[in-house]
N, C-alpha and C positions, 0 to 999 in steps of 0.2 A: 496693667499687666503684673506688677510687682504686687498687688494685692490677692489676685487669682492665683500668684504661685503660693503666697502665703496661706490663703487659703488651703489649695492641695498639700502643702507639704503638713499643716494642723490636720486636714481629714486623714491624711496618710496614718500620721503618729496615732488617730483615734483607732484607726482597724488595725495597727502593731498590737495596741493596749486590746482590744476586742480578741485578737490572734492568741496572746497569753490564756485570759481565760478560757478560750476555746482549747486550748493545750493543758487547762491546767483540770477541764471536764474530762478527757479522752486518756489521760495519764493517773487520773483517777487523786492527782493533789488537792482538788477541792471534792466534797459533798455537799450533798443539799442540807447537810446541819450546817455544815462552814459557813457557807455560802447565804444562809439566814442570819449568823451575825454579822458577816460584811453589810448586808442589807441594813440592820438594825445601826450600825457603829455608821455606816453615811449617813442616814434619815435624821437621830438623833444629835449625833455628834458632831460631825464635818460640816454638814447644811448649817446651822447657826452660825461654826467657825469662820465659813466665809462669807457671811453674810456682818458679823462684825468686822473682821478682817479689813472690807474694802471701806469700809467707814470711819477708820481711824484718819481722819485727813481734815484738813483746817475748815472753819466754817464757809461758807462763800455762797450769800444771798440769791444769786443768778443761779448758780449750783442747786439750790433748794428749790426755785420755782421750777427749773425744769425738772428734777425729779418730780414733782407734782404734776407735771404733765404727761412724765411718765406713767406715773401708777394709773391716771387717769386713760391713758392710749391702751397701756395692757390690762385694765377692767374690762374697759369696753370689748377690746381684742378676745379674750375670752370669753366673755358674754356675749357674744355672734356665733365664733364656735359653739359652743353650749346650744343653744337654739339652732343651728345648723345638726349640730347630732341627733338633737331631740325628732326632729323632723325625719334624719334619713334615716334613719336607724329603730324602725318603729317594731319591727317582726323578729323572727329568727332567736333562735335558743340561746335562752339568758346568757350562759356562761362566756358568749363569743359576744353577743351584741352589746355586754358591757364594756367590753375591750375595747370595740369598734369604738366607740363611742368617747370613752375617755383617750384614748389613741389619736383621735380625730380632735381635742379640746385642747390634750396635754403636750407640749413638745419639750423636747431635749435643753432643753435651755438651763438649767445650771450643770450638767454632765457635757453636752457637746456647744452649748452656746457660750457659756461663760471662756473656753479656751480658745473660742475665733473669738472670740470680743477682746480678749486681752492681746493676740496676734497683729489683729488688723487695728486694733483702736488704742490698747494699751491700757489703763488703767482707767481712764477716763471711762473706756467703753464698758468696765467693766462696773464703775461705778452707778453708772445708769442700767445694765444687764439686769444687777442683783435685786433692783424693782420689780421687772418682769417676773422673775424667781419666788418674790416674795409674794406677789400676786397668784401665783402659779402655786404655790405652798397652803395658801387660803382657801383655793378652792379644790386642792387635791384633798387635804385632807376636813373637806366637809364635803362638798358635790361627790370629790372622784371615790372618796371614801363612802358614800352610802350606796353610790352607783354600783361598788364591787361588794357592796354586800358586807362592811365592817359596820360596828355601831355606831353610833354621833353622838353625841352632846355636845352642848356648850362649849364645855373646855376643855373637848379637841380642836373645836374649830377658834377659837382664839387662843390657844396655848399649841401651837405645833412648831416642828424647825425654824420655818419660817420667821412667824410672827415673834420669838424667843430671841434669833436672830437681830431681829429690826429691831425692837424693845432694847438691845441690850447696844447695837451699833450707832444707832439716830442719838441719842445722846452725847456719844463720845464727837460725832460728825458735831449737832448743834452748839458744844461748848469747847469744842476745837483739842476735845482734850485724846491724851494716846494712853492706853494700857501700861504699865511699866514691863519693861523690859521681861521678866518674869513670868509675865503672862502671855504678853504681845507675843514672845515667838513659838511659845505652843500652838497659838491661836492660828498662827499664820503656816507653820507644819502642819497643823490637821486639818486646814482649810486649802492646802496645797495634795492631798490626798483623795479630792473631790472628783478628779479626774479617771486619776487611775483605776480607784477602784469601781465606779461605776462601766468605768468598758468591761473590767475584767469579770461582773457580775454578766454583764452583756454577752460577754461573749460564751459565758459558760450556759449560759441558758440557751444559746443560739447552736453549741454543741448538742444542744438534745434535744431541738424544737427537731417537728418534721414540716418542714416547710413546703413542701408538695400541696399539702391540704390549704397553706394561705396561697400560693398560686394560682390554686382553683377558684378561690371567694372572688366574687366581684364584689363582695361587700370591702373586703381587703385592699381592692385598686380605689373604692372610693373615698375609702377614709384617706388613702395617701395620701390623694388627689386634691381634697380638700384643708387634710393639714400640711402639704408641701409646697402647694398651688395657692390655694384661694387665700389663707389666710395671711400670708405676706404681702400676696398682690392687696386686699383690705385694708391695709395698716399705713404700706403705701400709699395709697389714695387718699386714706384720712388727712395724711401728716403732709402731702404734698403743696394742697394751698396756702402752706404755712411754712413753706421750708424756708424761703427769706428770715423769719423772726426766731425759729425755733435752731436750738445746739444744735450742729452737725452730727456732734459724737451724740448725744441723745438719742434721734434718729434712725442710725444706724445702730445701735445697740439694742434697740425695738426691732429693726427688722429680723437681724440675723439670728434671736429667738427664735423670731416666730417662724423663722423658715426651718428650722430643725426638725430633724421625724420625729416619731413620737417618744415620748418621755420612757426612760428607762426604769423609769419608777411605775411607771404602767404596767410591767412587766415583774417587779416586786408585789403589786399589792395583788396581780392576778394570783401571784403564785401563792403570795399567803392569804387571799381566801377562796382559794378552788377556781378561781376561772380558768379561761382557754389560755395557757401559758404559748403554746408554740404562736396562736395569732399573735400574742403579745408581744412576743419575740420579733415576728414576721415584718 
């Protein structure tokens, strides 16, 4: 019971911070130039910060293999999605059915998972989370990236938030060592601003989606259905024969990813390359 209030009272605070930007579309304090460098300034900047951030913490052998069963549960996790979109999502005008699709692959998980992870689990949860994220970072900006129609090479797909991130935080984790002072607490400020402004992009796009039209899609009800529904119950499954040997906090830091709608960054890359922004919203 005390975890389910925990929980509502973190989605509460998420649609306060979603409420701003919706106030801050309608009052005319943000535009759509604004609002492309908040886009830019979390992608770039913040996504790596917290991804070092949670890694500055002493070595611990047990710690390390589970995150490798980590990174191993959310590959796999997104690679079922992926092949589930591919399949349902086969018709329909490019600009929606990319959405659909990356919608359906990508969920909320370093914008709305990383802050239930930290709520219900605490730092631990979060320290397993930002695997999920970095996984989710890998394939955003190679799959989800060519899917929306941006270009690819090489070193986008191994040079992005993510993986700059992890390169720079695994190290400090493996030699048990901390940033100084000097660094550490910018690091850990701009990586405390992951939150906020991602609802507040959220919400200002959700100002001026028309949502009537993702009502009507039943391509809309599927993708939910699939990244709300299937793919937590999936992960679930996998990880249950093994709950005796495998972290508790591990675990559950996998699931409450993947049960998140879909990625708020879904909803950035449609808008910076032409897709159907209000699905992406929806």
């Amino acid at each position: 019971m005390e975890n389910l209030v925990t929980v509502a009272t973190q989605v509460a605070i998420l649609f306060a911070l979603i409420g701003v930007g919706f106030v801050c579309r309608m009052t005319k304090l943000l535009n759509d130039s604004s609002v492309t460098g908040l886009i830019n300034i979390l992608l770039i900047i913040v996504t790596p910060c917290l991804v070092i951030d949670v890694f500055q913490r002493p070595f611990d052998p047990a710690k390390m293999r589970a995150l490798s069963i980590a990174f191993a549960v959310s590959s796999a996790a997104h690679f079922i999605m992926i092949s589930l979109a591919a399949a349902f999502f086969r018709r329909g005008d490019d600009r929606t059915r990319t959405v659909f699709k990356c919608a359906t692959v990508f969920s909320n998980a370093g914008f709305m998972g990383i802050p239930l992870e930290q709520a219900i689990l605490g730092e631990e949860g979060v320290f397993f989370g930002v695997v999920y994220v970095v996984v989710f970072n890998l394939l955003m900006w190679s799959w989800g990236l060519a899917e929306m129609g941006g270009r690819i090479n090489l070193r986008m797909m191994l040079v992005n938030p993510g993986t700059v991130g992890i390169a720079c935080g695994l190290p400090l984790f493996l030699l048990s060592a901390e940033l100084p002072a000097a660094l550490s607490q910018p690091v850990s400020m701009l990586a405390g601003l992951n939150t906020p402004l991602a609802m507040i992009v959220t919400g200002y796009y959700l100002a001026g989606a028309k949502l009537g039209s993702v009502a009507r899609s039943p391509s809309a009800y599927l993708s939910a259905v699939l990244r709300l529904v299937f793919c937590p119950l999936a992960i679930v499954a996998a990880l249950w024969p093994f709950r005796a040997s495998l972290d508790r906090e591990m675990m559950l830091a996998l699931v409450i990813p993947a049960s998140a709608p879909a990625a708020a960054m879904v909803t950035m890359f449609a808008s910076k390359y032409g897709r159907d922004v209000d699905m992406a919203v929806g």
